[in-house]
GUTI-112941 format. One record per residue (C-alpha): residue number from 0; x, y, z negated. Coordinates in nm, 2 decimals, decimal comma, always signed. Layout:
N
<site><nr>NUM</nr><east>X</east><north>Y</north><up>Z</up></site>
...
END
This chain:
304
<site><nr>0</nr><east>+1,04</east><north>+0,84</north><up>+3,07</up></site>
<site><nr>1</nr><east>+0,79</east><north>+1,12</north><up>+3,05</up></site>
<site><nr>2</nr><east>+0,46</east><north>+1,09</north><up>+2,88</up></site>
<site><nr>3</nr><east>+0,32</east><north>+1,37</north><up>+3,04</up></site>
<site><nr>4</nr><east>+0,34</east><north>+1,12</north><up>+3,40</up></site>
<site><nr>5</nr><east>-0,02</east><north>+0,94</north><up>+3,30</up></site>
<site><nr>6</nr><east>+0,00</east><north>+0,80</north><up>+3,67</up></site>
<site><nr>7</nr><east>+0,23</east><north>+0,54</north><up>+3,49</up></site>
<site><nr>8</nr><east>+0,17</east><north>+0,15</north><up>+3,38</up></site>
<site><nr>9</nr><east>+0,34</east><north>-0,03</north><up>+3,15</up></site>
<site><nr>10</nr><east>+0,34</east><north>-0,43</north><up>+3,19</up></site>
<site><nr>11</nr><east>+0,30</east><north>-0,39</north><up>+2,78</up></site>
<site><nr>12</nr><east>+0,27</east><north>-0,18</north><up>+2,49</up></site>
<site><nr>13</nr><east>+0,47</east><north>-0,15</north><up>+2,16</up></site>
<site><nr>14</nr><east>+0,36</east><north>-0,02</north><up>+1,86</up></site>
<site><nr>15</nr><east>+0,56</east><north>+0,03</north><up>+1,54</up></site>
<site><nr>16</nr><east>+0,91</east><north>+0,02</north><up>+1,61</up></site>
<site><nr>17</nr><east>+1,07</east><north>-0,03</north><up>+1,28</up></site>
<site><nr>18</nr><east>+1,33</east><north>-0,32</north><up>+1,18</up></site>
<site><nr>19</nr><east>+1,20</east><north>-0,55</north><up>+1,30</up></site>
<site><nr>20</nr><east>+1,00</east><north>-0,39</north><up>+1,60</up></site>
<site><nr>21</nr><east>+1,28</east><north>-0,18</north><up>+1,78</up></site>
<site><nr>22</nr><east>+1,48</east><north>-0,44</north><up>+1,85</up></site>
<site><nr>23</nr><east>+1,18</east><north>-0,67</north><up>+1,95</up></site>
<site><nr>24</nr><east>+1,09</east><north>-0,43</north><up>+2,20</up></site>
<site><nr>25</nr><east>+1,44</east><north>-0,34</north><up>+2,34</up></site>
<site><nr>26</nr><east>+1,45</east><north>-0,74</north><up>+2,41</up></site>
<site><nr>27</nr><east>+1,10</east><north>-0,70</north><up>+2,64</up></site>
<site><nr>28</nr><east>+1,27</east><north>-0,41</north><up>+2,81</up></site>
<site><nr>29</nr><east>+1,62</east><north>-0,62</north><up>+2,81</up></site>
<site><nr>30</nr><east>+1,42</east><north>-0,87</north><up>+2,98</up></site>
<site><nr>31</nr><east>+1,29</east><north>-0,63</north><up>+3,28</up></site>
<site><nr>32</nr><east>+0,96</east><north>-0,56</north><up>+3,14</up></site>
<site><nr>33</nr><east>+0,79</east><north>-0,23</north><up>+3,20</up></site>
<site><nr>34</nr><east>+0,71</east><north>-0,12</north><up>+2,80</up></site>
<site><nr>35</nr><east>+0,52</east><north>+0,17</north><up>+2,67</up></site>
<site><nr>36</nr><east>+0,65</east><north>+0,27</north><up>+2,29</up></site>
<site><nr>37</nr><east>+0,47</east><north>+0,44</north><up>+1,97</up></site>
<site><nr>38</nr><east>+0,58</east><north>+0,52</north><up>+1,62</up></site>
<site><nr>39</nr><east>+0,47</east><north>+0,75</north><up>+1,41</up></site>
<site><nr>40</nr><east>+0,90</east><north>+0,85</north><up>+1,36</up></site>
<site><nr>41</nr><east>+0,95</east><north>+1,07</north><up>+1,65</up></site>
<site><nr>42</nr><east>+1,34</east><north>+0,90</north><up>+1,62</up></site>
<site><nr>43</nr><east>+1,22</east><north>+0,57</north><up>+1,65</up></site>
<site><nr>44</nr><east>+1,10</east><north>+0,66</north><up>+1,98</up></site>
<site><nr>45</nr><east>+1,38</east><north>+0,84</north><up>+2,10</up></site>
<site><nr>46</nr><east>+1,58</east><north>+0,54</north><up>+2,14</up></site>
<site><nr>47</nr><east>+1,40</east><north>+0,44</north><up>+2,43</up></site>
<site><nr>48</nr><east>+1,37</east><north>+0,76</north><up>+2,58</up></site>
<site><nr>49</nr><east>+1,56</east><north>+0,66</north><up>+2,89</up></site>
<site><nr>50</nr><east>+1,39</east><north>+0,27</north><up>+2,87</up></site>
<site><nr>51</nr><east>+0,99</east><north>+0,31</north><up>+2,84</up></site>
<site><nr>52</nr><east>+0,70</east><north>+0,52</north><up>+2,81</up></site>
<site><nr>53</nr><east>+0,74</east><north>+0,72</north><up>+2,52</up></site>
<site><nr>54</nr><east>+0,35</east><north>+0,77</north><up>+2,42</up></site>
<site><nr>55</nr><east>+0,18</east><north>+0,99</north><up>+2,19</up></site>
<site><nr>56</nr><east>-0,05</east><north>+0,79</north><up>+2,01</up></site>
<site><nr>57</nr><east>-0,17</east><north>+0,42</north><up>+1,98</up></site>
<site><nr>58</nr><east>-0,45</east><north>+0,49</north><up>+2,20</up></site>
<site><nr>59</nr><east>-0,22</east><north>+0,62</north><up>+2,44</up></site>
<site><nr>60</nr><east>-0,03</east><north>+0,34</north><up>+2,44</up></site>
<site><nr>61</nr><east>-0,29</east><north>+0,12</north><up>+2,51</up></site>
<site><nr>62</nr><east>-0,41</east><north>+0,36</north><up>+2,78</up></site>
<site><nr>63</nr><east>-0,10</east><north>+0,27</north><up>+2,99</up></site>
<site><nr>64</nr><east>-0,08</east><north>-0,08</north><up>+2,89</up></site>
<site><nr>65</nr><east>-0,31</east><north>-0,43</north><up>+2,91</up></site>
<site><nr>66</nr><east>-0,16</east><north>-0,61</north><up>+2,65</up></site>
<site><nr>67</nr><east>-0,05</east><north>-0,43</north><up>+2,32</up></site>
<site><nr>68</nr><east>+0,17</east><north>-0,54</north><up>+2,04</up></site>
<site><nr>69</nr><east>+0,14</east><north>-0,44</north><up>+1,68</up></site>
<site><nr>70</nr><east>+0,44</east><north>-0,45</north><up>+1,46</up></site>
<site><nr>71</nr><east>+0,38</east><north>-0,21</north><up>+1,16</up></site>
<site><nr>72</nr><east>+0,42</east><north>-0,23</north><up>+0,77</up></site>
<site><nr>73</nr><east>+0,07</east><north>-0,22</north><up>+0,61</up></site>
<site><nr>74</nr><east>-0,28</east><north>-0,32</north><up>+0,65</up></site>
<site><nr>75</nr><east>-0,40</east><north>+0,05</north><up>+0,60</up></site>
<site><nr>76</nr><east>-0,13</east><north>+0,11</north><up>+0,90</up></site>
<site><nr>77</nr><east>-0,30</east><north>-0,19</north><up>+1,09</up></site>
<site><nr>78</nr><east>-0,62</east><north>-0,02</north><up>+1,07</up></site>
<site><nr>79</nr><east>-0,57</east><north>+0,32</north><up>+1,19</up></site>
<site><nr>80</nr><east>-0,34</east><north>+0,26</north><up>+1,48</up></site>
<site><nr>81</nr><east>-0,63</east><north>+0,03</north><up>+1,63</up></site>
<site><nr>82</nr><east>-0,96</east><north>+0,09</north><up>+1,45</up></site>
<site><nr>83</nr><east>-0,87</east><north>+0,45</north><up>+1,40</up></site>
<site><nr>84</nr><east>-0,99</east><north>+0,77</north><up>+1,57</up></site>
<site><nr>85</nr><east>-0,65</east><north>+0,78</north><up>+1,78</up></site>
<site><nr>86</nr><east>-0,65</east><north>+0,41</north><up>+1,78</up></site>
<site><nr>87</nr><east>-0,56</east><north>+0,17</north><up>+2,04</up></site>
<site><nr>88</nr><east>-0,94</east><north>+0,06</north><up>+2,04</up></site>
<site><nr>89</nr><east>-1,00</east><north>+0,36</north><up>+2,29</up></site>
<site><nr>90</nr><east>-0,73</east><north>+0,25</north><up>+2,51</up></site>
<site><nr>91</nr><east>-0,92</east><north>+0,23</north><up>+2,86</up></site>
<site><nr>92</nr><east>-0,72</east><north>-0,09</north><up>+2,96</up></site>
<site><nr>93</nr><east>-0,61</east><north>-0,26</north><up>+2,66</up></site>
<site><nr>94</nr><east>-0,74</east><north>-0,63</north><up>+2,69</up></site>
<site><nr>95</nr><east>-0,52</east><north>-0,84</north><up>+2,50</up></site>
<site><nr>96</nr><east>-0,37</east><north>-0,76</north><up>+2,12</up></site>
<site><nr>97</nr><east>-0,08</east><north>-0,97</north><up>+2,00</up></site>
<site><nr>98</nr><east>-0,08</east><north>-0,90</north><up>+1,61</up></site>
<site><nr>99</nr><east>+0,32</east><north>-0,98</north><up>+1,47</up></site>
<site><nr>100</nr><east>+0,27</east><north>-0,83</north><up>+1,14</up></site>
<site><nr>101</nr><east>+0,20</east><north>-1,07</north><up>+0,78</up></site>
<site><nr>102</nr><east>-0,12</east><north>-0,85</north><up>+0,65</up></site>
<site><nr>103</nr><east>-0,31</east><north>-1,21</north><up>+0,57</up></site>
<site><nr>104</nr><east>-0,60</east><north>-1,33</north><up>+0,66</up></site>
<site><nr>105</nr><east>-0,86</east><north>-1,02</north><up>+0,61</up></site>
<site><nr>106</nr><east>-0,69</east><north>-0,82</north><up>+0,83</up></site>
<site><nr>107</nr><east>-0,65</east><north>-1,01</north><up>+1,11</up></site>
<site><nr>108</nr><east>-1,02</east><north>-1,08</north><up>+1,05</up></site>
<site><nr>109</nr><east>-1,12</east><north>-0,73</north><up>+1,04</up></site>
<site><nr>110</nr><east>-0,90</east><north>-0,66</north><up>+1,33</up></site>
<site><nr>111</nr><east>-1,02</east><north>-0,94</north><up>+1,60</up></site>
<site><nr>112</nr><east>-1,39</east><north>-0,84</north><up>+1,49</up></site>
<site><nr>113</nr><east>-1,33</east><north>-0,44</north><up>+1,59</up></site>
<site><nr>114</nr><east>-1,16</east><north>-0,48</north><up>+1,88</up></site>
<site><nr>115</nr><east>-1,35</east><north>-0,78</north><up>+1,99</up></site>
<site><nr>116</nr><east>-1,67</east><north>-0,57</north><up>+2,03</up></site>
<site><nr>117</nr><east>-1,44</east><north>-0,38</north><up>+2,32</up></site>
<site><nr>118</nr><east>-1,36</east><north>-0,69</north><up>+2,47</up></site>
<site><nr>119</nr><east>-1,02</east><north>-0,70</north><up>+2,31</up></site>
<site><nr>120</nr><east>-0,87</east><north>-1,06</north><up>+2,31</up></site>
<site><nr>121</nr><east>-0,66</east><north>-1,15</north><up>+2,03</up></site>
<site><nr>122</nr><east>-0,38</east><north>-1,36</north><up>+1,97</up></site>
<site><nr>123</nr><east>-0,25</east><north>-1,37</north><up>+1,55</up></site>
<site><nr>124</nr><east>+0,13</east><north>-1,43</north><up>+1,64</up></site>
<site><nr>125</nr><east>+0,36</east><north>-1,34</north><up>+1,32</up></site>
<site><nr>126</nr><east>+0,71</east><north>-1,37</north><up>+1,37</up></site>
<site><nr>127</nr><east>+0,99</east><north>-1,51</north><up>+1,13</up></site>
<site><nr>128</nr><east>+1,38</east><north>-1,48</north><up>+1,17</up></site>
<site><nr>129</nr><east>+1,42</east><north>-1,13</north><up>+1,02</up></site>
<site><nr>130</nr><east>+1,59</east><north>-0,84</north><up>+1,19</up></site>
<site><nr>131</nr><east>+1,93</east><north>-1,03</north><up>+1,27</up></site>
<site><nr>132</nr><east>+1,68</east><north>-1,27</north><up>+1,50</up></site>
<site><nr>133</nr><east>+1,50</east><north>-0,94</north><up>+1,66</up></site>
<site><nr>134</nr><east>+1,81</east><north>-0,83</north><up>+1,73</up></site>
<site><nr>135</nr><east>+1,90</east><north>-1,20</north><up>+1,90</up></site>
<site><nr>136</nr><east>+1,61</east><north>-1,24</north><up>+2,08</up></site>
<site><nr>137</nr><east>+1,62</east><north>-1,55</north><up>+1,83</up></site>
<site><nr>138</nr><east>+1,27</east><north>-1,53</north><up>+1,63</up></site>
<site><nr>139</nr><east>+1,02</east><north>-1,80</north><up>+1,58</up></site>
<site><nr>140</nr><east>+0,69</east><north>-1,70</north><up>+1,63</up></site>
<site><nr>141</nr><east>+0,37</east><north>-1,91</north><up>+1,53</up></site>
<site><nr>142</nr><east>+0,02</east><north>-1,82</north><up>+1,67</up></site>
<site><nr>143</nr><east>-0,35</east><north>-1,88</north><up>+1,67</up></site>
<site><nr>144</nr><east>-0,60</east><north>-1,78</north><up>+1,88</up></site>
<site><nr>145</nr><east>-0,75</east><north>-1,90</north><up>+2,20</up></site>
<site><nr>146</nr><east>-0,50</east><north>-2,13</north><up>+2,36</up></site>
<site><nr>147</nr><east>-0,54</east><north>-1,93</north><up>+2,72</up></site>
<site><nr>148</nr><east>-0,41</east><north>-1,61</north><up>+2,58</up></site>
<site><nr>149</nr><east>-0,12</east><north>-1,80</north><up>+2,40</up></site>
<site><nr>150</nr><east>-0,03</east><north>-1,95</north><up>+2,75</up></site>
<site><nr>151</nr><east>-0,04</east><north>-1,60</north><up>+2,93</up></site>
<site><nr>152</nr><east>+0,13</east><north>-1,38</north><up>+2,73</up></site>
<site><nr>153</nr><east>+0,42</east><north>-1,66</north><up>+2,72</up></site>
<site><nr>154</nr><east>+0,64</east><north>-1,44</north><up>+2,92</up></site>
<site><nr>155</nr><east>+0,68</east><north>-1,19</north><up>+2,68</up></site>
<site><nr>156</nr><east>+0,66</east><north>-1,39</north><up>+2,36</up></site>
<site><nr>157</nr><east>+1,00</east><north>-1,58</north><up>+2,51</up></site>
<site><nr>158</nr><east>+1,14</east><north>-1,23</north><up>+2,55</up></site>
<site><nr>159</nr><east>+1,26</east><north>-1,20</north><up>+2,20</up></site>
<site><nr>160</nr><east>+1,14</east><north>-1,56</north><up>+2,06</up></site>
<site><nr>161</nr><east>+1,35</east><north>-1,88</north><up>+2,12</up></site>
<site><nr>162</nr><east>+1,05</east><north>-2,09</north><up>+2,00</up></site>
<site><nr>163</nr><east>+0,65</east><north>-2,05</north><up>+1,96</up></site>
<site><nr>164</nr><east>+0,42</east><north>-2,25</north><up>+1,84</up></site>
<site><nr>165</nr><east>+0,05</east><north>-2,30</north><up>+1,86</up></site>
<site><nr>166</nr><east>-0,12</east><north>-2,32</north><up>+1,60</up></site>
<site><nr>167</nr><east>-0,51</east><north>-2,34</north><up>+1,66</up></site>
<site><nr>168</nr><east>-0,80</east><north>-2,13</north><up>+1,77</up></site>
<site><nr>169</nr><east>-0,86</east><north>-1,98</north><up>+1,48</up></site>
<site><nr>170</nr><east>-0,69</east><north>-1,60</north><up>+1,43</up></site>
<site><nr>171</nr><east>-0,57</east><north>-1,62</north><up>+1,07</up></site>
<site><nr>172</nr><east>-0,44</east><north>-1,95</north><up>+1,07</up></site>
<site><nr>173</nr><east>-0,11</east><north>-1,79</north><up>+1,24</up></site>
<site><nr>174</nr><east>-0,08</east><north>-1,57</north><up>+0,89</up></site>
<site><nr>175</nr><east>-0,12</east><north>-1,86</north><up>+0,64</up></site>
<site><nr>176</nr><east>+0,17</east><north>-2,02</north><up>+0,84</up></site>
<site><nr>177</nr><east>+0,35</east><north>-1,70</north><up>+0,75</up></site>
<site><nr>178</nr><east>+0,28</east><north>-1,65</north><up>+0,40</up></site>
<site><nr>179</nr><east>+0,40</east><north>-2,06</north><up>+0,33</up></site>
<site><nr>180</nr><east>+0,74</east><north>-1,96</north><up>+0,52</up></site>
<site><nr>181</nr><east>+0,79</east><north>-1,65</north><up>+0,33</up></site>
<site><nr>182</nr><east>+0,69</east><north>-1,83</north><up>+0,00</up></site>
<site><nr>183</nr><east>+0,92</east><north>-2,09</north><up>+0,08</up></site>
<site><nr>184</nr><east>+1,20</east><north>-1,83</north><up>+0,21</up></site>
<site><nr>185</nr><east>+1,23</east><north>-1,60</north><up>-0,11</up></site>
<site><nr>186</nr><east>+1,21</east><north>-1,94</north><up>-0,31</up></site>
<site><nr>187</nr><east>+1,52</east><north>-2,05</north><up>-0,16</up></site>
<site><nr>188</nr><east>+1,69</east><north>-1,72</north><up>-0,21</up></site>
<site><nr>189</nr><east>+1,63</east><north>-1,68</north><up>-0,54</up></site>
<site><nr>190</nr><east>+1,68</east><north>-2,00</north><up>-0,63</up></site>
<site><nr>191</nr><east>+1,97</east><north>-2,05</north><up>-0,46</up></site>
<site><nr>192</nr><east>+2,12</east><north>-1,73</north><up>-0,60</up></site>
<site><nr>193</nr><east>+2,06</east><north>-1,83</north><up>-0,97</up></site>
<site><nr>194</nr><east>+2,20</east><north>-2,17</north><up>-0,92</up></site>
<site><nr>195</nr><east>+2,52</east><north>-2,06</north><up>-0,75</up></site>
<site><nr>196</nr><east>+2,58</east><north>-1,79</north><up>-1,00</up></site>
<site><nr>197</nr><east>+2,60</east><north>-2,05</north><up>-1,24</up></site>
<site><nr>198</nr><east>+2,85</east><north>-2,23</north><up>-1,07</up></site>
<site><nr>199</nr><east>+3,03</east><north>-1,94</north><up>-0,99</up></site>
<site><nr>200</nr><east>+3,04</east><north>-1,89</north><up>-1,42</up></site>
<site><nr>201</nr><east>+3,16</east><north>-2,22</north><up>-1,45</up></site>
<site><nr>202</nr><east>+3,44</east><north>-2,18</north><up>-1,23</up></site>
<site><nr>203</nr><east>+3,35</east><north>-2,30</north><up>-0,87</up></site>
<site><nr>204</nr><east>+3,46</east><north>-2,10</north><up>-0,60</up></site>
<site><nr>205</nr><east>+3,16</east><north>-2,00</north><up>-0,36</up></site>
<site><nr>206</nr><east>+3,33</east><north>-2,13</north><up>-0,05</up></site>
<site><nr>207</nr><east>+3,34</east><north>-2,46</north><up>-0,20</up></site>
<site><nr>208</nr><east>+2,95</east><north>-2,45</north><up>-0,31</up></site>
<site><nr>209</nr><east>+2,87</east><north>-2,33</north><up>+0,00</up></site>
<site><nr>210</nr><east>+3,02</east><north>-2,62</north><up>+0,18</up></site>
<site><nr>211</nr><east>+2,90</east><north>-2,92</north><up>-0,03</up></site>
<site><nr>212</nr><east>+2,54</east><north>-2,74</north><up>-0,04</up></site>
<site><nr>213</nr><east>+2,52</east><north>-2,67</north><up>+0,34</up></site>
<site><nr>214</nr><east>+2,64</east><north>-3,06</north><up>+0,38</up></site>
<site><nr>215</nr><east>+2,40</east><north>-3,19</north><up>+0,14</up></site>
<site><nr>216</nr><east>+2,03</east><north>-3,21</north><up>-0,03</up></site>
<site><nr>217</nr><east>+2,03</east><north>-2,90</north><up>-0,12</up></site>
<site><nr>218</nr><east>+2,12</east><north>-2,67</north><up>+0,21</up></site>
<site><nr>219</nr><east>+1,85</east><north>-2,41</north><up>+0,29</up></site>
<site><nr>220</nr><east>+1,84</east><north>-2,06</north><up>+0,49</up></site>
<site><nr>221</nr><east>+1,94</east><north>-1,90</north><up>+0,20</up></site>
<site><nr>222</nr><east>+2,26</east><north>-2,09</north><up>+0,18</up></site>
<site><nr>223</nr><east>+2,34</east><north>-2,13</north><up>+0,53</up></site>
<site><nr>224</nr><east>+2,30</east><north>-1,77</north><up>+0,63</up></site>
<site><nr>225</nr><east>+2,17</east><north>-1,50</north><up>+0,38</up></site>
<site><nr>226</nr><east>+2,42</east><north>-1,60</north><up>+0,09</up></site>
<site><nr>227</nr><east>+2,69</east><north>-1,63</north><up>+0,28</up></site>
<site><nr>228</nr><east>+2,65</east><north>-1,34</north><up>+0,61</up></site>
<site><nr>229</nr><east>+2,44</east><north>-1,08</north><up>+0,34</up></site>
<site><nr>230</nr><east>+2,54</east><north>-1,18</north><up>-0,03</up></site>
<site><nr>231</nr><east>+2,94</east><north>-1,28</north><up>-0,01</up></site>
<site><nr>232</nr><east>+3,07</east><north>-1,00</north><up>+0,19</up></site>
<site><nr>233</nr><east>+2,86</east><north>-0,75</north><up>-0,06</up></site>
<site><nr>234</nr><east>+2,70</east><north>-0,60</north><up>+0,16</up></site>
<site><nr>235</nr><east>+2,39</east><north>-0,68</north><up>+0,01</up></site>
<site><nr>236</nr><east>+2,15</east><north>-0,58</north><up>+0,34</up></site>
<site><nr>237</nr><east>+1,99</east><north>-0,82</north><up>+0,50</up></site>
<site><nr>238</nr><east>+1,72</east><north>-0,62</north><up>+0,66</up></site>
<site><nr>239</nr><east>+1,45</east><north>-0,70</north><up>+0,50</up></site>
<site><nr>240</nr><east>+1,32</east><north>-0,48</north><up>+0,10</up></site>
<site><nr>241</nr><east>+1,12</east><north>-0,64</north><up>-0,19</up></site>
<site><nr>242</nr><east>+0,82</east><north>-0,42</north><up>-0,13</up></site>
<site><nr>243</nr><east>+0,80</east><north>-0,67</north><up>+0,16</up></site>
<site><nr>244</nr><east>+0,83</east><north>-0,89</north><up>-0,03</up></site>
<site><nr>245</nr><east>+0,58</east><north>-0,85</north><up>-0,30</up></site>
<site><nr>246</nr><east>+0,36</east><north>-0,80</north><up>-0,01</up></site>
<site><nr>247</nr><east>+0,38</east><north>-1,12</north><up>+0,11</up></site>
<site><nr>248</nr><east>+0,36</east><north>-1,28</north><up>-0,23</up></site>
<site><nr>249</nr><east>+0,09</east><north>-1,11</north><up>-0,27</up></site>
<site><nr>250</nr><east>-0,15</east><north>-1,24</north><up>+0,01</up></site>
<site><nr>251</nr><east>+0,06</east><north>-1,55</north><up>-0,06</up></site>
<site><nr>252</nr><east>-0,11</east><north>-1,57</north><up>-0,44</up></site>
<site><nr>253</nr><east>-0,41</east><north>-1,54</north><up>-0,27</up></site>
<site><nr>254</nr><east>-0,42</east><north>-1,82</north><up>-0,09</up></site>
<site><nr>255</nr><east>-0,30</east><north>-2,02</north><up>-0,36</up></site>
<site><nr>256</nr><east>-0,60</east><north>-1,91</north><up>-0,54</up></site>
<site><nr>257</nr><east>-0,83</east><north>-2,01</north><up>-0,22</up></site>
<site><nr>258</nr><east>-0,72</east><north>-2,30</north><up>-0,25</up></site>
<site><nr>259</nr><east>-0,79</east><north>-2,37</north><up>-0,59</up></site>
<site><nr>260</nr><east>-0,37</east><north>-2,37</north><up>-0,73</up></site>
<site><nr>261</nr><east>-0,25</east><north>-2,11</north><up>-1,04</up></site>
<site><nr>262</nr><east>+0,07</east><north>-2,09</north><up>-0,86</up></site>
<site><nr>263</nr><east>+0,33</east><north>-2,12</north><up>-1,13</up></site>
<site><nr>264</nr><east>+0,62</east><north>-2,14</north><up>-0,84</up></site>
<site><nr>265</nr><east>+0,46</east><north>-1,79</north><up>-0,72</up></site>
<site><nr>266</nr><east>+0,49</east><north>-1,63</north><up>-1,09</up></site>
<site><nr>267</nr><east>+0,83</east><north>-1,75</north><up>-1,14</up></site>
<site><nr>268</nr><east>+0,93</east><north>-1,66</north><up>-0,80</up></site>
<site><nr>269</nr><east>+0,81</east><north>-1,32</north><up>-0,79</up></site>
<site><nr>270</nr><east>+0,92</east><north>-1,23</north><up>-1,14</up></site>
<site><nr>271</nr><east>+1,29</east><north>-1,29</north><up>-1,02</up></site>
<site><nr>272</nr><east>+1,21</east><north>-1,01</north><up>-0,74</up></site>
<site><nr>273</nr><east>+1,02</east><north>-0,79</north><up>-1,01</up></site>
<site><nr>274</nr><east>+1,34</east><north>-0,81</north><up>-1,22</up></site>
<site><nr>275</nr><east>+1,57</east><north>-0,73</north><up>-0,95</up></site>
<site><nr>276</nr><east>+1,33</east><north>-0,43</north><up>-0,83</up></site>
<site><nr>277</nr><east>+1,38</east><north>-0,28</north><up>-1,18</up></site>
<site><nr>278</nr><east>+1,78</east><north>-0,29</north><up>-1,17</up></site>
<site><nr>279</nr><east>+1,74</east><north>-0,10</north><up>-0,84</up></site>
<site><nr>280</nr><east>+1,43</east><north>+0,01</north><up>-0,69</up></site>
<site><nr>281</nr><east>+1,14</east><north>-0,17</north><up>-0,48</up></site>
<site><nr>282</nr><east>+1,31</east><north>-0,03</north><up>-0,14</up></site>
<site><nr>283</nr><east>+1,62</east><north>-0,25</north><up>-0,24</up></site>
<site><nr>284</nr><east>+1,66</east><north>-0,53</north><up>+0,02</up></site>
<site><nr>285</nr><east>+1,57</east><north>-0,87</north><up>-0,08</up></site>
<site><nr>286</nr><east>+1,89</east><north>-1,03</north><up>-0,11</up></site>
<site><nr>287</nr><east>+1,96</east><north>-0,80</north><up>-0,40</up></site>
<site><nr>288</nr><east>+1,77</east><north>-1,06</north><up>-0,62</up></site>
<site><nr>289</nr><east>+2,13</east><north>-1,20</north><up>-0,71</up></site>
<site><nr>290</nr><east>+2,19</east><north>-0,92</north><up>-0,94</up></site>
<site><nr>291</nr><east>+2,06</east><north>-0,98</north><up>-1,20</up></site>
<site><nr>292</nr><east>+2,15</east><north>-1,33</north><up>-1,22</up></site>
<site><nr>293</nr><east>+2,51</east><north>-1,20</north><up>-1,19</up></site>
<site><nr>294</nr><east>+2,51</east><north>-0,94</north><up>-1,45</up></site>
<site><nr>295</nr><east>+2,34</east><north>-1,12</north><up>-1,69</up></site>
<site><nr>296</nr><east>+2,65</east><north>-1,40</north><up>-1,63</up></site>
<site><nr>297</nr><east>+2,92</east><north>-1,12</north><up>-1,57</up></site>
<site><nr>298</nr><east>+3,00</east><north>-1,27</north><up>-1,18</up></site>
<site><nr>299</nr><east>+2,95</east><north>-1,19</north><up>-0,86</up></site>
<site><nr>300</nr><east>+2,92</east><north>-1,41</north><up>-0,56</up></site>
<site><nr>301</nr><east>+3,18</east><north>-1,30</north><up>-0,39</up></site>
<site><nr>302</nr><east>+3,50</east><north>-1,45</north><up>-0,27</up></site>
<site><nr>303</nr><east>+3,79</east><north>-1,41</north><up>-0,54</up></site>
END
């Protein structure tokens, strides 16, 4: 669709259409939705050439849409696509913001308060399920903010969510959600890695783990999906790199500290990604923490 046609309204806005985002916003126009698209990646965009509004700029975007999502990678990215001088904050009809991204609590703060001045209403709406459930139309997403929005912008969230939950009023509360999932998540996985490798030394055959695990105490995402779909066939791309995930330690380690814990699960746990990041490189994807559990036992999880 031409950007050039202003005369044109979307039903909502996307911005940031990486991994996670693309295929979140291909659902919403799956689902019949008139959507308006910005990345920064010309490419990105081109995808929906035929689909939506390609726009050029955030404040574009939220020129041609009421409601706007942001799905982007950093806080600093956060900022300038809607506090910025080309920012969605000088979109003439933007009146609702759902925020998916995990930037913690700051700047979500920070956020709300700028584009509340505008009259912006905001709901804090993180997703989890990774790229596999974008692609699905499978993610959970959690939210907080005032109940009303939550109820209206339903119709969308369900467009590439299978489940949302409310949270409470409070915009922030949605992002500590997200950082105890993602604590818990890279836990598993490395954790589940290391102990199957073990096994795997000893002799057991990973099918056989895999089955007395997922039928036991100790089953977890990791085991169910991400060791077995990401790990086993060596492909070793699950979607998702350890830069994300030391950024959601991170703000994770800082909640732990608000709340008055020395996390020694966090130091343990992000050392194993640390390691992993200096056998490869920090754009690596996450499930790549199994190598160096495996070449310091001279195994791979793999099918023999």
């Amino acid at each position: 669709m031409n950007v050039n046609a202003t005369q044109d309204q979307a039903d909502i806005a996307f911005i940031g259409l990486g991994k996670i985002g693309r295929p979140m916003a291909q659902r919403l126009v799956d689902a019949g939705h008139k959507v308006a698209v910005f990345d920064i990646n010309p490419d990105a965009m081109n995808h929906f050439s035929k689909s939506a509004f390609l726009c050029s700029s955030p404040e574009d975007a939220a020129n041609r849409a009421e409601v706007v999502v942001g799905c982007l990678q950093t806080v600093a990215q956060y900022y300038d696509a809607f506090l910025g001088p080309n920012g969605a904050i000088n979109g003439k009809r933007f009146k609702t913001y759902i925020h998916v991204g995990t930037t913690g609590r700051e700047c979500v703060q920070k956020l709300e308060a700028g584009l509340s001045e505008r009259g912006v209403r905001f709901l804090d709406a993180p997703v989890t399920g990774g790229a596999a459930g974008a692609v699905a139309g499978t993610l959970a997403v959690m939210a907080s903010g005032d109940r009303a929005i939550f109820d209206a912008v339903q119709p969308f969230l369900s467009s590439y969510a299978r489940k949302s939950v409310y949270l409470g009023s409070e915009p922030g509360q949605a992002q500590v959600m997200k950082l105890v999932n993602n604590m818990l998540s890279a836990t598993n996985l490395a954790a589940a890695c290391e102990v199957m490798v073990v096994g795997a030394k000893a002799g057991l055959s990973v099918d056989a783990m895999l089955e007395v695990i997922n039928n036991g105490s100790g089953q977890n995402n990791a085991t169910a999906t991400k060791i077995p779909d990401n790990i086993v066939p060596r492909g070793l791309q699950f979607g998702s790199s350890l830069n994300n995930v030391f950024k959601d330690l991170g703000f994770y380690q800082a909640e732990a500290k608000a709340a008055g814990i020395d996390s020694d699960i966090y130091k343990t746990v992000v050392g194993c990604y640390k390691n992993a990041a200096s056998q490869g490189t920090a754009e690596d994807d996450i499930v790549t923490v199994v190598r160096p559990f495996e070449r310091a036992a001279g195994v791979e999880l793999k099918r023999r």
